[in-house]
PDB file of N, CA, C and O in Angstrom:
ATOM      1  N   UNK A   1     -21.180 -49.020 -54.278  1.00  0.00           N
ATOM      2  CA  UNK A   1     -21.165 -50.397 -54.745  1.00  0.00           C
ATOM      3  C   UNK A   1     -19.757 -50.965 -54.561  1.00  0.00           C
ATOM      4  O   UNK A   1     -18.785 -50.211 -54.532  1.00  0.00           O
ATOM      5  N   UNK A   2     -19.641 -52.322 -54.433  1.00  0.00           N
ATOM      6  CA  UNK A   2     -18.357 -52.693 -54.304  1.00  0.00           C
ATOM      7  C   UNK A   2     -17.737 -53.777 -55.660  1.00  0.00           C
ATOM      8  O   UNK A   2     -18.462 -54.196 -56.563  1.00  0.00           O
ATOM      9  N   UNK A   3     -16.675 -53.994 -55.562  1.00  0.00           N
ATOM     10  CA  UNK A   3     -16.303 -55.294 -56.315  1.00  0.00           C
ATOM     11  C   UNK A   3     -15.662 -56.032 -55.893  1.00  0.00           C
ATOM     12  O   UNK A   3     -14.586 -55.594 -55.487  1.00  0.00           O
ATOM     13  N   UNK A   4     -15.856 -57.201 -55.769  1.00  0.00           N
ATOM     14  CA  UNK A   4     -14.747 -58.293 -54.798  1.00  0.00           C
ATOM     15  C   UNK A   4     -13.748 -59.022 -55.198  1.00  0.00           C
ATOM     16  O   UNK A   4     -14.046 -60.180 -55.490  1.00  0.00           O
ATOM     17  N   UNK A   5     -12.657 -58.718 -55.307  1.00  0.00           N
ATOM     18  CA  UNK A   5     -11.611 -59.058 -55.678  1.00  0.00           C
ATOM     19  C   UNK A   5     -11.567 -60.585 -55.224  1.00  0.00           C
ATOM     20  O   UNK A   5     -10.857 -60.896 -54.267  1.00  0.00           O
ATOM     21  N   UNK A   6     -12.119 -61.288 -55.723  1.00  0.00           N
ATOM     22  CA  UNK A   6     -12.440 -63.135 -55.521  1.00  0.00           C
ATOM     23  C   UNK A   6     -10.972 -63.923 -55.190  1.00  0.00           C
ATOM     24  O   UNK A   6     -10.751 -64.304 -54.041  1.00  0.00           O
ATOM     25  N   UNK A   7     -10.280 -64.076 -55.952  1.00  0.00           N
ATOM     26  CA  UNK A   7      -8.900 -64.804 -55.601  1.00  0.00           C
ATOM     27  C   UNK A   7      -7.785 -63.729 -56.530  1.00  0.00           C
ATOM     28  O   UNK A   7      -7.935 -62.882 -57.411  1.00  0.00           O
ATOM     29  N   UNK A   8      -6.637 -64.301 -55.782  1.00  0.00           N
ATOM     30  CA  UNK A   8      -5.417 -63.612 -56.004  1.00  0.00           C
ATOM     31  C   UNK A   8      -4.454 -64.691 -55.981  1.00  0.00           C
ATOM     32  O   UNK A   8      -4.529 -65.190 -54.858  1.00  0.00           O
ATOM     33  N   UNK A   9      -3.520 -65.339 -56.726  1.00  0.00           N
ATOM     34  CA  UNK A   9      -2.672 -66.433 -56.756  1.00  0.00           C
ATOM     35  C   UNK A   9      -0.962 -65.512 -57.315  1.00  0.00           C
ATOM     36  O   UNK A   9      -0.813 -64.586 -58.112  1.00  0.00           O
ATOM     37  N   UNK A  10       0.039 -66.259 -56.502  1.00  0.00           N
ATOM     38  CA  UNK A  10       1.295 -65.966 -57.000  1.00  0.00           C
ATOM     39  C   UNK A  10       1.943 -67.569 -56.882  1.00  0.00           C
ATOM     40  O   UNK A  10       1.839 -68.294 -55.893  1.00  0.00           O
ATOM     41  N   UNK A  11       2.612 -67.893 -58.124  1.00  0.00           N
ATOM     42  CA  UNK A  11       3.398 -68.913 -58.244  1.00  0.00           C
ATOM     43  C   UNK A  11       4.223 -69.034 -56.672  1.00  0.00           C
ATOM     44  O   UNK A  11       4.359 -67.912 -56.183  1.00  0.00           O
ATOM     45  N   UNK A  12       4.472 -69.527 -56.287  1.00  0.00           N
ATOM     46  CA  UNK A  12       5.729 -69.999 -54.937  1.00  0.00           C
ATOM     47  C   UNK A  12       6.718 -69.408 -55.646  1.00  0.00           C
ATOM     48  O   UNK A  12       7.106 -68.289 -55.309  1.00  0.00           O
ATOM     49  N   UNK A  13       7.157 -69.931 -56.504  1.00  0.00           N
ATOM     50  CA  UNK A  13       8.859 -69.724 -56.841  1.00  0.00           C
ATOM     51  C   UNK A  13       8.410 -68.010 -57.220  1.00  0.00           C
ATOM     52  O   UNK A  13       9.147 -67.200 -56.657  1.00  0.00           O
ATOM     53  N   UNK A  14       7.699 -67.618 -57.784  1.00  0.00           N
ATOM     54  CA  UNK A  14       7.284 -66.173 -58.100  1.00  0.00           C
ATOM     55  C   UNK A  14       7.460 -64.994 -56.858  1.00  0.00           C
ATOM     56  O   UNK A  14       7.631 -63.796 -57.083  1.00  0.00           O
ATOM     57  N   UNK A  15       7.384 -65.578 -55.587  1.00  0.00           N
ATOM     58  CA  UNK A  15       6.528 -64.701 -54.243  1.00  0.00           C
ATOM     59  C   UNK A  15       7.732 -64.141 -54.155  1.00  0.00           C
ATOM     60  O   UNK A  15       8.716 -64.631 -54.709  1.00  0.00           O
ATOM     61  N   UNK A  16       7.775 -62.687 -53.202  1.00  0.00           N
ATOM     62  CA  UNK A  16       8.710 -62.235 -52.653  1.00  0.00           C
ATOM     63  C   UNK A  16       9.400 -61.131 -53.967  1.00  0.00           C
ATOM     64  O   UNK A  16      10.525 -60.651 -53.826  1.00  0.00           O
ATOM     65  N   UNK A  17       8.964 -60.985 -54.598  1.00  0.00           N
ATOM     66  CA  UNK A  17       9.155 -59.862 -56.023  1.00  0.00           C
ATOM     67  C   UNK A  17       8.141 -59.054 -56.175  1.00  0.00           C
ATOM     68  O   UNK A  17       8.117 -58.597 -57.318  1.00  0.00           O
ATOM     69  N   UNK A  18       7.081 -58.591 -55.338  1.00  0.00           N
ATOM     70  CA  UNK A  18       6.242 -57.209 -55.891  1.00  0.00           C
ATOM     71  C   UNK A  18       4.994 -57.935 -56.348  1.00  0.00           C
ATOM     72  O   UNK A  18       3.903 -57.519 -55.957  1.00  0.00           O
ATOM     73  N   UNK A  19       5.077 -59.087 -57.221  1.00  0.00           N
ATOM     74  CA  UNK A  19       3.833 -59.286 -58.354  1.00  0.00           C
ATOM     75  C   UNK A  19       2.491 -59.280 -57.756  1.00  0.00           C
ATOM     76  O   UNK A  19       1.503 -59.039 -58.450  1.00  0.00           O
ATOM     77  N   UNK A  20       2.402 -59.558 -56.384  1.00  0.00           N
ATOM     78  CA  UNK A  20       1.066 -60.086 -55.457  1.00  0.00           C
ATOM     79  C   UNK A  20       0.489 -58.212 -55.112  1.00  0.00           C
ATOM     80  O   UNK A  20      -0.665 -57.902 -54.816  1.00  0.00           O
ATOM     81  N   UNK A  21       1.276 -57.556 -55.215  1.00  0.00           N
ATOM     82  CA  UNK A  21       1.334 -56.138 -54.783  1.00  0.00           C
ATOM     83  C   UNK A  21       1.123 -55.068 -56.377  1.00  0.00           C
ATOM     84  O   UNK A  21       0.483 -54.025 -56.511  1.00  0.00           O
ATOM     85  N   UNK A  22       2.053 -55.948 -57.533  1.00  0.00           N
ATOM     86  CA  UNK A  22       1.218 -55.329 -59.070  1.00  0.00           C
ATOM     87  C   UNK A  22      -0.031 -55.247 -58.865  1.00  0.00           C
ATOM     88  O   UNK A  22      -0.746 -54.251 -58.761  1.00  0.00           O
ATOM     89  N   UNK A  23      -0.488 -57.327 -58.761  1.00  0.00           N
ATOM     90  CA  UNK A  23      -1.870 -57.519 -59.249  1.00  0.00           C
ATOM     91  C   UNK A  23      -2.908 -56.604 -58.602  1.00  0.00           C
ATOM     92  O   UNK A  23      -3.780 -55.987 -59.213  1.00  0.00           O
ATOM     93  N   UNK A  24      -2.656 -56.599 -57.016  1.00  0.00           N
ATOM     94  CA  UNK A  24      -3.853 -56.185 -56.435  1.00  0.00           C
ATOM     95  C   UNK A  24      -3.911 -54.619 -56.846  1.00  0.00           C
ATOM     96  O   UNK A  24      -4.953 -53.982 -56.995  1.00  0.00           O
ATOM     97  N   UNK A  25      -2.565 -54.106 -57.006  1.00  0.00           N
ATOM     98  CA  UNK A  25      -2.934 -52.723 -57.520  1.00  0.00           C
ATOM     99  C   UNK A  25      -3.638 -52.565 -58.788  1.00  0.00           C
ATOM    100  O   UNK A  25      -4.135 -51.477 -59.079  1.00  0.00           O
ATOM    101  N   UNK A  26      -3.719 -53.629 -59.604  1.00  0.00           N
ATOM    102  CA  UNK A  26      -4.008 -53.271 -60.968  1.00  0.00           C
ATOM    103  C   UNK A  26      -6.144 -53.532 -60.676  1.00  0.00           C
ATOM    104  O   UNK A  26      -7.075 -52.909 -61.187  1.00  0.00           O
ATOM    105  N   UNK A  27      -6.151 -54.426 -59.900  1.00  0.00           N
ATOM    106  CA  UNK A  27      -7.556 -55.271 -59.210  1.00  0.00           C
ATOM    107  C   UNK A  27      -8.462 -54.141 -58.820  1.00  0.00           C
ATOM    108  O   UNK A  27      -9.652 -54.087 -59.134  1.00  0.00           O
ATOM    109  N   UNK A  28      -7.539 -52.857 -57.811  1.00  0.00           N
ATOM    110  CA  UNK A  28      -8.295 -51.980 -57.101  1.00  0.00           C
ATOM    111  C   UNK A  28      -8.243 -50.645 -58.387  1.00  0.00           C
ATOM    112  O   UNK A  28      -9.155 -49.844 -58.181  1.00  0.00           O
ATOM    113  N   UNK A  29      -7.640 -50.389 -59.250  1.00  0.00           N
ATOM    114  CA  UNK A  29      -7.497 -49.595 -60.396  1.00  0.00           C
ATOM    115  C   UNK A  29      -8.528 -49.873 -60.874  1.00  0.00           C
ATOM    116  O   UNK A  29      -9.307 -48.920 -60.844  1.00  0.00           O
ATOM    117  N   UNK A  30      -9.057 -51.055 -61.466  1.00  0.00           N
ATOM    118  CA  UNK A  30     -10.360 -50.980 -62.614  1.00  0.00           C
ATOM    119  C   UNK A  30     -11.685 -51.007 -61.577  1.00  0.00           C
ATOM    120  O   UNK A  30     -12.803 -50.598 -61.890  1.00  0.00           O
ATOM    121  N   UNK A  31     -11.348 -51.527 -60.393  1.00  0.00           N
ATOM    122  CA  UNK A  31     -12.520 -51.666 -59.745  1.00  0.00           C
ATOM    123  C   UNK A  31     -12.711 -49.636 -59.603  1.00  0.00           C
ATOM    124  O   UNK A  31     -13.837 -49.144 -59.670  1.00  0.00           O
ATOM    125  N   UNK A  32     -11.687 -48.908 -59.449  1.00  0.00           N
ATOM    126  CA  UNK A  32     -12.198 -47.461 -58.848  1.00  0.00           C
ATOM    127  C   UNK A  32     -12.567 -46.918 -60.550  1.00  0.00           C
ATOM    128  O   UNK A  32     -13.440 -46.092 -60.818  1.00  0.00           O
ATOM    129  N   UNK A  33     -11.802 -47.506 -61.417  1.00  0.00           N
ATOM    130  CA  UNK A  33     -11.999 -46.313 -62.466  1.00  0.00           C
ATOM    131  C   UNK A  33     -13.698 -47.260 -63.249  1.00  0.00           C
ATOM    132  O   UNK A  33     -14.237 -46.711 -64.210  1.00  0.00           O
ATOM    133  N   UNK A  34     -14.197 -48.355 -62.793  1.00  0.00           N
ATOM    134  CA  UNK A  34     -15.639 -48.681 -62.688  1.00  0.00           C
ATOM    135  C   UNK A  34     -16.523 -48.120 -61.670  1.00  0.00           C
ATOM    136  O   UNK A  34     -17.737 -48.324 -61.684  1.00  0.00           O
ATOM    137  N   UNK A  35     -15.923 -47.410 -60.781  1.00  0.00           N
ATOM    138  CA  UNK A  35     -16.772 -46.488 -59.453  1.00  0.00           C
ATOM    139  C   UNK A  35     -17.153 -47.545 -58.383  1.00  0.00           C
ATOM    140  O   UNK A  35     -18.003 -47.416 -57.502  1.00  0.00           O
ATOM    141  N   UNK A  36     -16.403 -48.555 -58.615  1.00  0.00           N
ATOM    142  CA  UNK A  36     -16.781 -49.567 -57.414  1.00  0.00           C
ATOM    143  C   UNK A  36     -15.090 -49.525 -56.228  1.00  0.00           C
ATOM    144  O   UNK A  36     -13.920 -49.414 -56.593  1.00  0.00           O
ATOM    145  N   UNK A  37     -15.730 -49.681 -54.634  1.00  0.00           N
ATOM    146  CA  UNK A  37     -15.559 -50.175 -54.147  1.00  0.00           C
ATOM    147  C   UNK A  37     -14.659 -51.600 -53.454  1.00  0.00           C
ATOM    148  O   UNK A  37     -15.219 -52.563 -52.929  1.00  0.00           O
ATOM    149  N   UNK A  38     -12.931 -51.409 -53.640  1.00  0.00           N
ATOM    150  CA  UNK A  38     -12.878 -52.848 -54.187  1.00  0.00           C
ATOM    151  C   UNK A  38     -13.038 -53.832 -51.988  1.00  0.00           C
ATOM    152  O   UNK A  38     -12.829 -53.158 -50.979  1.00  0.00           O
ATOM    153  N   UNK A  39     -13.341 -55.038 -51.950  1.00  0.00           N
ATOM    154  CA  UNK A  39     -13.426 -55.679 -50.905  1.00  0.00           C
ATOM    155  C   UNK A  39     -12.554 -57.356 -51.129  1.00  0.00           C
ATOM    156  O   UNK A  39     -12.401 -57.977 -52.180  1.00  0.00           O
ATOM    157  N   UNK A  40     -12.163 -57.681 -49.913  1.00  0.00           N
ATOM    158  CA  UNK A  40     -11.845 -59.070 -50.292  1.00  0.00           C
ATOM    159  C   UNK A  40     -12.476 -59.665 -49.354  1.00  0.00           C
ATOM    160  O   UNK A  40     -13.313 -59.132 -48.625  1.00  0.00           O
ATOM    161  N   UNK A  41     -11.872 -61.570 -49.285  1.00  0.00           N
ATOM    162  CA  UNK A  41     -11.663 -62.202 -47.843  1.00  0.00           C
ATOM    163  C   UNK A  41     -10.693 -63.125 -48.112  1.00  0.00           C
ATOM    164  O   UNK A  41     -10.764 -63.892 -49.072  1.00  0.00           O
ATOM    165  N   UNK A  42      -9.931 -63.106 -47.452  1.00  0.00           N
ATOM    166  CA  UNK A  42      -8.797 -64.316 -47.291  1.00  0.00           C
ATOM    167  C   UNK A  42      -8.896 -65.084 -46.148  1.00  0.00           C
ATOM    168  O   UNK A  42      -9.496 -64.623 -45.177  1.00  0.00           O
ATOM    169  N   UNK A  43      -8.260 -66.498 -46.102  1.00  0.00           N
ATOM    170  CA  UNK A  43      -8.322 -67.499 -44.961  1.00  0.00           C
ATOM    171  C   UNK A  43      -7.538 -67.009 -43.862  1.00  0.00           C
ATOM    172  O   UNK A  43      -6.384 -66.614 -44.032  1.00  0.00           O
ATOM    173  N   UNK A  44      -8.173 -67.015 -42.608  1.00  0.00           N
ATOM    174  CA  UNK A  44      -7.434 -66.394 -41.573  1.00  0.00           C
ATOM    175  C   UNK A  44      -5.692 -67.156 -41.317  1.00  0.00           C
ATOM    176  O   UNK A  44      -4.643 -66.595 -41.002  1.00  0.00           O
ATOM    177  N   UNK A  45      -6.010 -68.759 -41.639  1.00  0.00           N
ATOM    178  CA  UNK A  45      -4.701 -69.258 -41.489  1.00  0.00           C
ATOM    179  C   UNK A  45      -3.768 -68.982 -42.644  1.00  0.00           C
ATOM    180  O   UNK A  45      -2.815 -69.761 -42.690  1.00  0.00           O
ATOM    181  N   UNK A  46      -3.822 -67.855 -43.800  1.00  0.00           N
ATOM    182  CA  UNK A  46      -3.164 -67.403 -44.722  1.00  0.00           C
ATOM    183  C   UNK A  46      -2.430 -66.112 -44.641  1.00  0.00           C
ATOM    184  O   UNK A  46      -2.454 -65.228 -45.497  1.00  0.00           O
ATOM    185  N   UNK A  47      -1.469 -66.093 -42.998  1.00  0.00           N
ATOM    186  CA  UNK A  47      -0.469 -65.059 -43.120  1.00  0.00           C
ATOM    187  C   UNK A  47      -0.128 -64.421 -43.944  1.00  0.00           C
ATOM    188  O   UNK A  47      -0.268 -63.202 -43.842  1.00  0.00           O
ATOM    189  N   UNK A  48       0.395 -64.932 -44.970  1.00  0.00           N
ATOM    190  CA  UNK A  48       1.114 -64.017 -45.998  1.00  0.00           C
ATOM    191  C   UNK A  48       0.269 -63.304 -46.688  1.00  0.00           C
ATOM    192  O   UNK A  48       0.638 -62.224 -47.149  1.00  0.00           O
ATOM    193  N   UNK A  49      -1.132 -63.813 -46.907  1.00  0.00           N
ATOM    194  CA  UNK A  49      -1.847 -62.621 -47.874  1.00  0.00           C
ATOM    195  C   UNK A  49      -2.176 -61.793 -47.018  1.00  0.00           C
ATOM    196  O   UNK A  49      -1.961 -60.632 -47.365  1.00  0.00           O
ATOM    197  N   UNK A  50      -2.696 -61.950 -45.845  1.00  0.00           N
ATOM    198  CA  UNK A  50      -3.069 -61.180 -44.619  1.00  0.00           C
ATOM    199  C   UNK A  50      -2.285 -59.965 -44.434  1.00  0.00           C
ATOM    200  O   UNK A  50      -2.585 -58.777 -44.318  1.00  0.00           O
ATOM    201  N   UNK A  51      -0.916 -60.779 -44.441  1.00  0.00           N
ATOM    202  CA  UNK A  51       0.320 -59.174 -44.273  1.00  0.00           C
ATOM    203  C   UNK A  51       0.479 -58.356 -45.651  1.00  0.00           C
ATOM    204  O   UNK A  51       0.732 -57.153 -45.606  1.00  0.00           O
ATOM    205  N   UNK A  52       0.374 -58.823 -46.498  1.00  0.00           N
ATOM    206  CA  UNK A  52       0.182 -58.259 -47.827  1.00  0.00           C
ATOM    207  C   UNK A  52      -0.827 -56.843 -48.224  1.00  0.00           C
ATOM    208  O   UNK A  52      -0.615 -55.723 -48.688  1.00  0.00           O
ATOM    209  N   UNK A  53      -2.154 -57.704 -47.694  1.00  0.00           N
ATOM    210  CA  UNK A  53      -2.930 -56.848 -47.740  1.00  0.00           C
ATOM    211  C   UNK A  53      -2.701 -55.542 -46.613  1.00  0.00           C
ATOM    212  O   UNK A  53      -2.753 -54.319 -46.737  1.00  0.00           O
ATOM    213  N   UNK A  54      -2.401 -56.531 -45.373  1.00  0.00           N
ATOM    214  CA  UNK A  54      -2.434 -55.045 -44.204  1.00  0.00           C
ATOM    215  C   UNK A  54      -1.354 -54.040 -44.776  1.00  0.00           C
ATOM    216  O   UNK A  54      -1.675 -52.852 -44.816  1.00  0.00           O
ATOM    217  N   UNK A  55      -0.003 -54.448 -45.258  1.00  0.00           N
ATOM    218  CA  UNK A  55       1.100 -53.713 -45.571  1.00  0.00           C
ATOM    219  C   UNK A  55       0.676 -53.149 -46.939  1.00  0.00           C
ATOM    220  O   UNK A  55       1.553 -52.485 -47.492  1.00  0.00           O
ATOM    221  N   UNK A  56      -0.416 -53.271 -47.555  1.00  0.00           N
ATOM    222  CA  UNK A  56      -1.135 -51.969 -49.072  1.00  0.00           C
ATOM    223  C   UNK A  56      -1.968 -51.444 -48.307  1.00  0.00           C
ATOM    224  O   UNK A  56      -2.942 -51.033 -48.940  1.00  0.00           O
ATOM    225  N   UNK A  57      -2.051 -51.203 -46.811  1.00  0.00           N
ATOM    226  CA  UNK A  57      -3.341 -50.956 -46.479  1.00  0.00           C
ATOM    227  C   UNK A  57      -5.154 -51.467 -46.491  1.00  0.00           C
ATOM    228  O   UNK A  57      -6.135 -50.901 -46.972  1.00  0.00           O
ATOM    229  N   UNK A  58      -5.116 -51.808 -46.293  1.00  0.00           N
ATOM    230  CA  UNK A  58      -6.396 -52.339 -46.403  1.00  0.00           C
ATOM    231  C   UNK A  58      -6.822 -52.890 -45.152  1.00  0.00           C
ATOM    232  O   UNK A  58      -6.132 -53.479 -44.319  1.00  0.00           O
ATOM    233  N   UNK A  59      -8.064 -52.623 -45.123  1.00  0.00           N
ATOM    234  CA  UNK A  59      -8.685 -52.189 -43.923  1.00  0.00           C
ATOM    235  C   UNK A  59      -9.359 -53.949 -43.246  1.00  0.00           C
ATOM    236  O   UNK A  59      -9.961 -54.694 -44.019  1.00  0.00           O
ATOM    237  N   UNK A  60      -9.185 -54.233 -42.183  1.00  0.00           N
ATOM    238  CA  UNK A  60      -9.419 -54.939 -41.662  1.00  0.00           C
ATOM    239  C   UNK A  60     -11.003 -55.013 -41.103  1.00  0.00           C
ATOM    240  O   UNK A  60     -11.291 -54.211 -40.215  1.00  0.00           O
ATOM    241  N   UNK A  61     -12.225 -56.093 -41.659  1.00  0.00           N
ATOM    242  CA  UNK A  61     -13.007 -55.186 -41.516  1.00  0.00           C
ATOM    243  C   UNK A  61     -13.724 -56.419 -40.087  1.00  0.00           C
ATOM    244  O   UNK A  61     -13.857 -56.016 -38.932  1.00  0.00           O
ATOM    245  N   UNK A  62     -14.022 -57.610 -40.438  1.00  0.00           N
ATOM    246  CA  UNK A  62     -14.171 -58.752 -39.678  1.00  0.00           C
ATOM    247  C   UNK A  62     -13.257 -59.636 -39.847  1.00  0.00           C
ATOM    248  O   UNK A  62     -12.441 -59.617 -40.768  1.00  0.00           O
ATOM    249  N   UNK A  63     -13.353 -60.763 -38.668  1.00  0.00           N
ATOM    250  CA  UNK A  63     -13.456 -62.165 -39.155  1.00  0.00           C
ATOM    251  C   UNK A  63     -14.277 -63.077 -38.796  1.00  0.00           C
ATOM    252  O   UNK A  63     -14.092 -63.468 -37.643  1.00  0.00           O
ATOM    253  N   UNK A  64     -15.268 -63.650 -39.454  1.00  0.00           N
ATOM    254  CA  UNK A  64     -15.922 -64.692 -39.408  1.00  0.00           C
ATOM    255  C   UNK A  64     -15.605 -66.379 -39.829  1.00  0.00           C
ATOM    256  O   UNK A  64     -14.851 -67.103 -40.478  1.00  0.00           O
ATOM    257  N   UNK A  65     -16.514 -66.377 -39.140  1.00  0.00           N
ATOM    258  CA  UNK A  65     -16.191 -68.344 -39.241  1.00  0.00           C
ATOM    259  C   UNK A  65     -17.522 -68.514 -40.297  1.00  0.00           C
ATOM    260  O   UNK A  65     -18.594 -67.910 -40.274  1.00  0.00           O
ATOM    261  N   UNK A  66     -16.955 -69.748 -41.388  1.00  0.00           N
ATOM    262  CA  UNK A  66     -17.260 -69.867 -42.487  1.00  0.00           C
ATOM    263  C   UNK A  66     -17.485 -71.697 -42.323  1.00  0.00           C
ATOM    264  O   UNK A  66     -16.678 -72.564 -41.985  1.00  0.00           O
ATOM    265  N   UNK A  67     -18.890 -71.781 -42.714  1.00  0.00           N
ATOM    266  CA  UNK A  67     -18.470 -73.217 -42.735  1.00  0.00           C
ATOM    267  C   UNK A  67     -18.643 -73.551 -43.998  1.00  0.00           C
ATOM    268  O   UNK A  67     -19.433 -73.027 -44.783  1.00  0.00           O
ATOM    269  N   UNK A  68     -17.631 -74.756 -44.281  1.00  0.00           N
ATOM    270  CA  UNK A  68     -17.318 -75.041 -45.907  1.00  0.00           C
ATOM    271  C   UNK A  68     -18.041 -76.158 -45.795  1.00  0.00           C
ATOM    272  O   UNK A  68     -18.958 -76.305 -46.603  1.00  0.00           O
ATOM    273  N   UNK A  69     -17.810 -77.148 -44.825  1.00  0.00           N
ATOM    274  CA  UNK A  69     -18.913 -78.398 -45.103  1.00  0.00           C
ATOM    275  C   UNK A  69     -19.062 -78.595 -43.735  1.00  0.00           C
ATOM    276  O   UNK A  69     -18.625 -77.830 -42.875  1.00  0.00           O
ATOM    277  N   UNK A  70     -19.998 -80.153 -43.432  1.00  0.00           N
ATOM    278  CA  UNK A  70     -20.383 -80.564 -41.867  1.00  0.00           C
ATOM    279  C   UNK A  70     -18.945 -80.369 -41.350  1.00  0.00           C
ATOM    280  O   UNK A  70     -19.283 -79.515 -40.530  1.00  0.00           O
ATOM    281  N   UNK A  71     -18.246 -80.420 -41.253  1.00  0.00           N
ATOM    282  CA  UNK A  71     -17.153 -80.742 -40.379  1.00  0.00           C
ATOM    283  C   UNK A  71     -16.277 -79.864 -40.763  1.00  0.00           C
ATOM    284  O   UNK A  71     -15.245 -80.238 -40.206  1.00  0.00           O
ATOM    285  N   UNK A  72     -16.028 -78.888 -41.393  1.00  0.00           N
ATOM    286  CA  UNK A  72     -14.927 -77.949 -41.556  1.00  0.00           C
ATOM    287  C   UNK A  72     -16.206 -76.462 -41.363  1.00  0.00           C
ATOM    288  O   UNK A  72     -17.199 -76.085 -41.985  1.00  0.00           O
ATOM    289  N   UNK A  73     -15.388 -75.967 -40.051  1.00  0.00           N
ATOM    290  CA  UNK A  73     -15.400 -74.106 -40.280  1.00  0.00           C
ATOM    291  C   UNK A  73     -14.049 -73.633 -39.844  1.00  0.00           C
ATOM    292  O   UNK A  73     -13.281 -74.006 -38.956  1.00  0.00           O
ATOM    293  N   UNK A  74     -13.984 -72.242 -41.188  1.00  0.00           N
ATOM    294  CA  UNK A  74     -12.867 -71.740 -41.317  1.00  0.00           C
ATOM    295  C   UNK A  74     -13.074 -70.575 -41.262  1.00  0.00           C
ATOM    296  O   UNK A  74     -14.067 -69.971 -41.667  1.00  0.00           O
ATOM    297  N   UNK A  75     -11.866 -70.048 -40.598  1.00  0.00           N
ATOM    298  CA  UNK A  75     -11.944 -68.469 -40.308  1.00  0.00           C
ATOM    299  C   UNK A  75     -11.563 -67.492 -41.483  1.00  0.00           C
ATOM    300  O   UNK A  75     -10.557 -67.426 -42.188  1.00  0.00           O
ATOM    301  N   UNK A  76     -12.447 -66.932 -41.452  1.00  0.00           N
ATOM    302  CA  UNK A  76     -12.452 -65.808 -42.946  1.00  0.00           C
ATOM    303  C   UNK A  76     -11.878 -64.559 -42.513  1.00  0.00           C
ATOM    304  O   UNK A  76     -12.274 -64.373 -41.362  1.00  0.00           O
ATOM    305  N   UNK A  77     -11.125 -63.605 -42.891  1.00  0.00           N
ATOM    306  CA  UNK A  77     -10.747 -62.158 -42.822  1.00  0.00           C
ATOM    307  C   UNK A  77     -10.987 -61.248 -44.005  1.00  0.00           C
ATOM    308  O   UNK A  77     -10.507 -61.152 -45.135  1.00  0.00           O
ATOM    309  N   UNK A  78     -12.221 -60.411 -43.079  1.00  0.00           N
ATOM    310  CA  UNK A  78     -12.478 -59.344 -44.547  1.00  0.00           C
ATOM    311  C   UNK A  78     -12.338 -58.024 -44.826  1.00  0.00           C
ATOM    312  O   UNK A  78     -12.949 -57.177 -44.174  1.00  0.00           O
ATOM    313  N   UNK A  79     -11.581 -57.738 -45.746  1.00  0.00           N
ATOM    314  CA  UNK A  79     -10.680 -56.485 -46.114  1.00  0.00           C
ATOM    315  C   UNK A  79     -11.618 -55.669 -46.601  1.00  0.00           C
ATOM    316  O   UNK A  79     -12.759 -56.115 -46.718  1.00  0.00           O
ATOM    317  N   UNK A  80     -11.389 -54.595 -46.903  1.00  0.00           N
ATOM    318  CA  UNK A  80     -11.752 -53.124 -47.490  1.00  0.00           C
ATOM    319  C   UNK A  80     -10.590 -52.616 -47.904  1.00  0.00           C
ATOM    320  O   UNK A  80      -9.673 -52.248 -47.169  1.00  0.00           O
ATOM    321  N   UNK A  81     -10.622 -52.582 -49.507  1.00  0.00           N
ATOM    322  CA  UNK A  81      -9.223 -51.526 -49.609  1.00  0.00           C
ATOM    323  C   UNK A  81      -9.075 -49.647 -49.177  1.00  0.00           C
ATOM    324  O   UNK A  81      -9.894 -48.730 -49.122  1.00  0.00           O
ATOM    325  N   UNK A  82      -7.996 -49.725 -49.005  1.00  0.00           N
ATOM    326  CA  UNK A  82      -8.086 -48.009 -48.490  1.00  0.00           C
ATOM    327  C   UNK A  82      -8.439 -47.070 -49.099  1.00  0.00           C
ATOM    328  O   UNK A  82      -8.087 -47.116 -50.278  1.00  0.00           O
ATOM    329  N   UNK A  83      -9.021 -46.170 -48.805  1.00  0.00           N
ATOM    330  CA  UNK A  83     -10.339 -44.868 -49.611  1.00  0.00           C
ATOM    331  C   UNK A  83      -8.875 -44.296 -50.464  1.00  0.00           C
ATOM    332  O   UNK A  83      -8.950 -43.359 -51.258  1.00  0.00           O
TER     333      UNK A  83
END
C-alpha cells in the first residue's frame, strides 16, 4: 500500500537550511512505521523540489501530462521514495 505525500511547502526566506529535507524525512517515517509505501508528484517546471527529492533519493518513476483545465496541461513528475 502506499501513502502520498500530497504537498510539501518551505517559506522562501526558510529554503536552503535542511527543513524541506526534515519534513520529507519525518513524511516517509510515519508513512513506513504505518507499513505504507510513501509516493509523490511534483510540477515538472518545479526544479528545486525535483532536485530535492532526486538528492534524498527517490525514485523517478514517470512524467505525465496533467490537464488542470481546457487550456492548461502540466507536466507532472512521479516519485517513489527509496526502499
Amino acid at each position: 500500500m502506499t501513502a502520498v505525500v500530497s504537498r510539501l511547502f518551505v517559506a522562501p526566506q526558510a529554503r536552503g537550511h535542511g527543513i524541506g529535507a526534515l519534513l520529507i524525512g519525518q513524511a516517509v517515517g510515519e508513512a513506513r512505521r504505518r507499513g505504507l509505501h510513501p509516493v509523490l508528484d511534483v510540477v515538472a517546471s518545479d526544479a528545486a523540489a525535483a532536485a530535492l527529492y532526486e538528492r534524498l533519493g527517490w525514485e523517478l518513476m514517470a512524467t505525465v501530462k496533467q490537464q488542470w483545465s481546457p487550456h492548461q496541461t502540466v507536466a507532472i513528475r512521479c516519485y517513489a521514495a527509496p526502499s
